[in-house]
N, C-alpha and C positions, 0 to 999 in steps of 0.2 A: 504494500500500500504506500502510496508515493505524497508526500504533503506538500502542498507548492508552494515557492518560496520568492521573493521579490524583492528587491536593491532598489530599487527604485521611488525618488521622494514624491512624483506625482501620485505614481502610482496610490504612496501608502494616503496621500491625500484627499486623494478618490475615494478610499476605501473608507476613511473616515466619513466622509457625507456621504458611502452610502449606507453605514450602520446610524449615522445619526434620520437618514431620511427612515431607514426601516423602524428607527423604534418609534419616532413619530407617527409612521401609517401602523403600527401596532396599538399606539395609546386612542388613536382618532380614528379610523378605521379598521375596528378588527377583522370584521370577515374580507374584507381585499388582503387585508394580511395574511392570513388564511389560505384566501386561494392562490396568492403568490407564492408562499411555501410548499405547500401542495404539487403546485404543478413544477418547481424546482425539484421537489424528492421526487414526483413520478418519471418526467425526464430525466434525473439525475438515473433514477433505478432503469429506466428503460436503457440507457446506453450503456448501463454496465452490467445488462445483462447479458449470461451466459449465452455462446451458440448451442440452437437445437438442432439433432440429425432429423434429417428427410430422408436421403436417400444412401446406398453405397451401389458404388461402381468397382466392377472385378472388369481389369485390362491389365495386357503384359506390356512387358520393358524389352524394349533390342531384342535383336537377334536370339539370345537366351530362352526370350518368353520369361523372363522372372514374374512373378505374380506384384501387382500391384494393386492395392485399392483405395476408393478416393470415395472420400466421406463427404457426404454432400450436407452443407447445414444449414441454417436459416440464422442470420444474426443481425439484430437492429441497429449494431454500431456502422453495419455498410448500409452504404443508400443506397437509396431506387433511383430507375435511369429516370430522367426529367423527364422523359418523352418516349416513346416506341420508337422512333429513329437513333435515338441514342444508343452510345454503346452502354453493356449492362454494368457495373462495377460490379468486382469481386475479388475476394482478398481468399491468399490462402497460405496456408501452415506450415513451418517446417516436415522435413519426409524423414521416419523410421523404421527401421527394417527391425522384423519379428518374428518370434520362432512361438507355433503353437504347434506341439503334437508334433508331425511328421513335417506339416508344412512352415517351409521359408516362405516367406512375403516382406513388401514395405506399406506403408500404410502411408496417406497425404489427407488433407481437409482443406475442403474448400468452402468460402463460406459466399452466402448472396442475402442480400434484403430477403426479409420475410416475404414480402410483397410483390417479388419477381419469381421467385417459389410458387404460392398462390396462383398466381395468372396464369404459369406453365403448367399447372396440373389441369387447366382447364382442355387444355388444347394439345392431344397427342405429339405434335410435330414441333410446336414448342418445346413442348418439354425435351423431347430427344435432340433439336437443337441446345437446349442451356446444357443435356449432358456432356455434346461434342467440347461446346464451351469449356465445361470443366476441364474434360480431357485434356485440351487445347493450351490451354491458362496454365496448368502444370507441365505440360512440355517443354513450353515457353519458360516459365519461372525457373524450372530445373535439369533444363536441357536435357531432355531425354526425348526418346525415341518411341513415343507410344503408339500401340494399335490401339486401331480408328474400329474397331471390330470391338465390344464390349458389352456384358452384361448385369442387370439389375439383381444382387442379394436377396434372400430374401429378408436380412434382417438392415436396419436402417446404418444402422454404424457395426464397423469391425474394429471390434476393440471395447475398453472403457470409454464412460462417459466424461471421464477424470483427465480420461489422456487426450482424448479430444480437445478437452476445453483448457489445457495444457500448453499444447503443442500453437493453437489461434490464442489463448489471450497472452500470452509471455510477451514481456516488452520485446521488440525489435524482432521479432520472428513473421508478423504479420506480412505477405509482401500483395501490395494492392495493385490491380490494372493501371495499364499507365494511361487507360484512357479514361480513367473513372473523374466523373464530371464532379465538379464544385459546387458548393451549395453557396445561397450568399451572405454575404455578411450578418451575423446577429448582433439587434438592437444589446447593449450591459447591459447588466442587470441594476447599473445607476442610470440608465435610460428608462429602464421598464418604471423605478420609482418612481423617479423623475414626471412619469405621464399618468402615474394612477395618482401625484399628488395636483398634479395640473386639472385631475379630472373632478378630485374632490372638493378644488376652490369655485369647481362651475355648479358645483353641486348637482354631479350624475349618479343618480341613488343607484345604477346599473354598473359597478365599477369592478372591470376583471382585465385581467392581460387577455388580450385575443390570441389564440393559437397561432395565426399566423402571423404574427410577430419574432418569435423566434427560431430560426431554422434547425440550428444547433444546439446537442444537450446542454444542460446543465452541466456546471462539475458536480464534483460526487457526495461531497461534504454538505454538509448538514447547515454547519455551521464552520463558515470559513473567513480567516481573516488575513491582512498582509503583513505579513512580518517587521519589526524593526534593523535599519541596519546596525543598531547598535549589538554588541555580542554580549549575552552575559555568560559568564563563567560557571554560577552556582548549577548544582546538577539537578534537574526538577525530579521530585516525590512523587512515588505513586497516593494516589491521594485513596483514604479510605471508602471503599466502596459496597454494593451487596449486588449480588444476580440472583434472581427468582424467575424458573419456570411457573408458570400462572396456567392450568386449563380455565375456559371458560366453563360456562353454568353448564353447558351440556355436554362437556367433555368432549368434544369433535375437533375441537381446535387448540392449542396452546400459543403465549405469549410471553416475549419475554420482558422483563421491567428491570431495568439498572437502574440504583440510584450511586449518584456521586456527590462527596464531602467535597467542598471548595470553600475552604476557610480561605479569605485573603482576596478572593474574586469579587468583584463589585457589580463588571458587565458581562452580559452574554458576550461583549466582545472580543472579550479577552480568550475567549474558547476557542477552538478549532476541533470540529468531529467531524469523523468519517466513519460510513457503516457501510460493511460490504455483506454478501450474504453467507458468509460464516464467521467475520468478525467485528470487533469495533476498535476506533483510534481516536484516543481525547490524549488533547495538547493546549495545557495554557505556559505558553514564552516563558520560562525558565523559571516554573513554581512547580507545575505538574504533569505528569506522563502516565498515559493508562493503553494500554494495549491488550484486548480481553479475546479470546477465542471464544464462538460462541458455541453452545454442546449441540447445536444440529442447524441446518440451514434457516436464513430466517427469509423471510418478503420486506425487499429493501423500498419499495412504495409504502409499505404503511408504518413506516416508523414515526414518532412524534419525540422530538426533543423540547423538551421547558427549564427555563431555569428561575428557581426563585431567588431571588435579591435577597430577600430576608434570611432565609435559610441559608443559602449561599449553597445552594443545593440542584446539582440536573440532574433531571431525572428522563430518562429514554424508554422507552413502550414500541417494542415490535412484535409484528406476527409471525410463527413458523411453519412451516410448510409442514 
């Protein structure tokens, strides 16, 4: 888990008006608070989520015929083409070679929008076109010599679903089409305030960020803030904390509820979390460090972070799968 970090004195400037503009639309507009955080943790959780398998592809290497298969997946962090004339984007995995039983093989993953998946199961000829593609795309990427002769598994992925999602999310392993199209600029997130405080002085009782305002996720934190370039030396504390698994009333579901001690913290500011869906990262500048593994996967959408001022206390509530 990577925490971002910034030298920069605009930068940290920026950041300060835009915690000071957030807690003002927090104290005078709550529910736009609300659903601006909201849609922050759902795109933040939607971009980091895991690729899902669709399909697998068995086709051999060179002259050998070495076995090859290519794991076809669905993953929100790749776009959809702008257009049906465009080329499709698609990013794909580092390649490893495996030994099960008798059979040698190498294994590859390719990953496309969910939404270009979708369209091709509509339509036979698509789809056996976006296979070619795959084929194609890892040829390309790894210079290899694949036959254009190939057939459908009958199971979606070979292999784990650990090593899958291993092999596509590891930094620098991802390698994307060189013709995958750009999306356009996203309004900050000291924009987005910026227009739902503009929106509250005209008094529009309807006040929500419109969807299509931002193109691009979220980051992935919670609660994120810009560092100082000042360094301190002291080593921050893990700060006293409790984890409870919580079922609800009818037992079908569990949740999990951290609470955290923050003696010394004044503002939400000063925090910085990040939840992924097996852990969490709380960091306040060189007082406190929490780094928690959580005991089973959780749903990074419905997490709620609060902190009380009085207490000097955050408290976190997610759901688990």
């Amino acid at each position: 888990m990577e925490i971002p970090s910034y030298d920069n004195n605009a930068a940290l400037q920026q950041v300060n008006q835009f915690w000071s503009m957030l807690d003002d639309m927090s104290q005078n507009n709550p529910e736009a608070y609300r659903t601006f955080i909201e849609r922050q943790l759902r795109e933040g959780a939607e971009f980091h989520s895991p690729p899902q398998p669709h399909a697998c592809i068995r086709t051999s290497v060179g002259p050998k015929e070495d076995i090859l298969y290519i794991n076809m997946c669905g993953w929100k962090r790749v776009p959809a083409a702008t257009s049906y004339s465009d080329p499709i984007p698609v990013c794909g995995g580092r390649m490893e070679k495996e030994t099960e039983e008798k059979e040698h093989y190498s294994v590859v993953d390719v990953a496309f929008n969910p939404e270009v998946l979708e369209m091709a199961e509509k339509d036979k000829h698509e789809k056996e076109k976006l296979h070619l593609l795959a084929v194609n795309f890892i040829q390309q990427q790894h210079k290899l010599s694949l036959s254009q002769h190939y057939k459908l598994t009958k199971d979606k992925i070979k292999g784990s679903f650990q090593d899958m999602k291993q092999r596509l999310m590891s930094p620098h392993t991802c390698k994307s089409s060189p013709n995958k199209t750009q999306s356009e600029p996203a309004l900050s997130l000291l924009q987005q305030i910026s227009s739902l405080r503009m929106a509250e002085s005209n008094e529009d009782s309807s006040i929500q960020l419109s969807m299509e305002q931002e193109k691009k996720p979220a980051r992935p934190g919670l609660i994120e803030v810009i560092s100082s370039t000042e360094s301190d030396q002291s080593q921050p504390q893990q700060p006293q904390h409790h984890l409870t698994v919580c079922p609800d009333s009818s037992g079908s579901s569990r949740s999990l509820k951290l609470s955290v001690e923050l003696p010394g913290v004044r503002s939400v500011s000063q925090c910085q979390l990040s939840v992924s869906q097996d852990d969490i990262l709380l960091e306040v500048e060189g007082i406190y460090y929490l780094h928690l593994p959580f005991p089973g996967l959780v749903k990074e959408e419905t997490c709620v972070a609060t902190f009380s001022k009085k207490k000097q206390t955050l408290n976190v509530t997610v759901t688990m799968f």
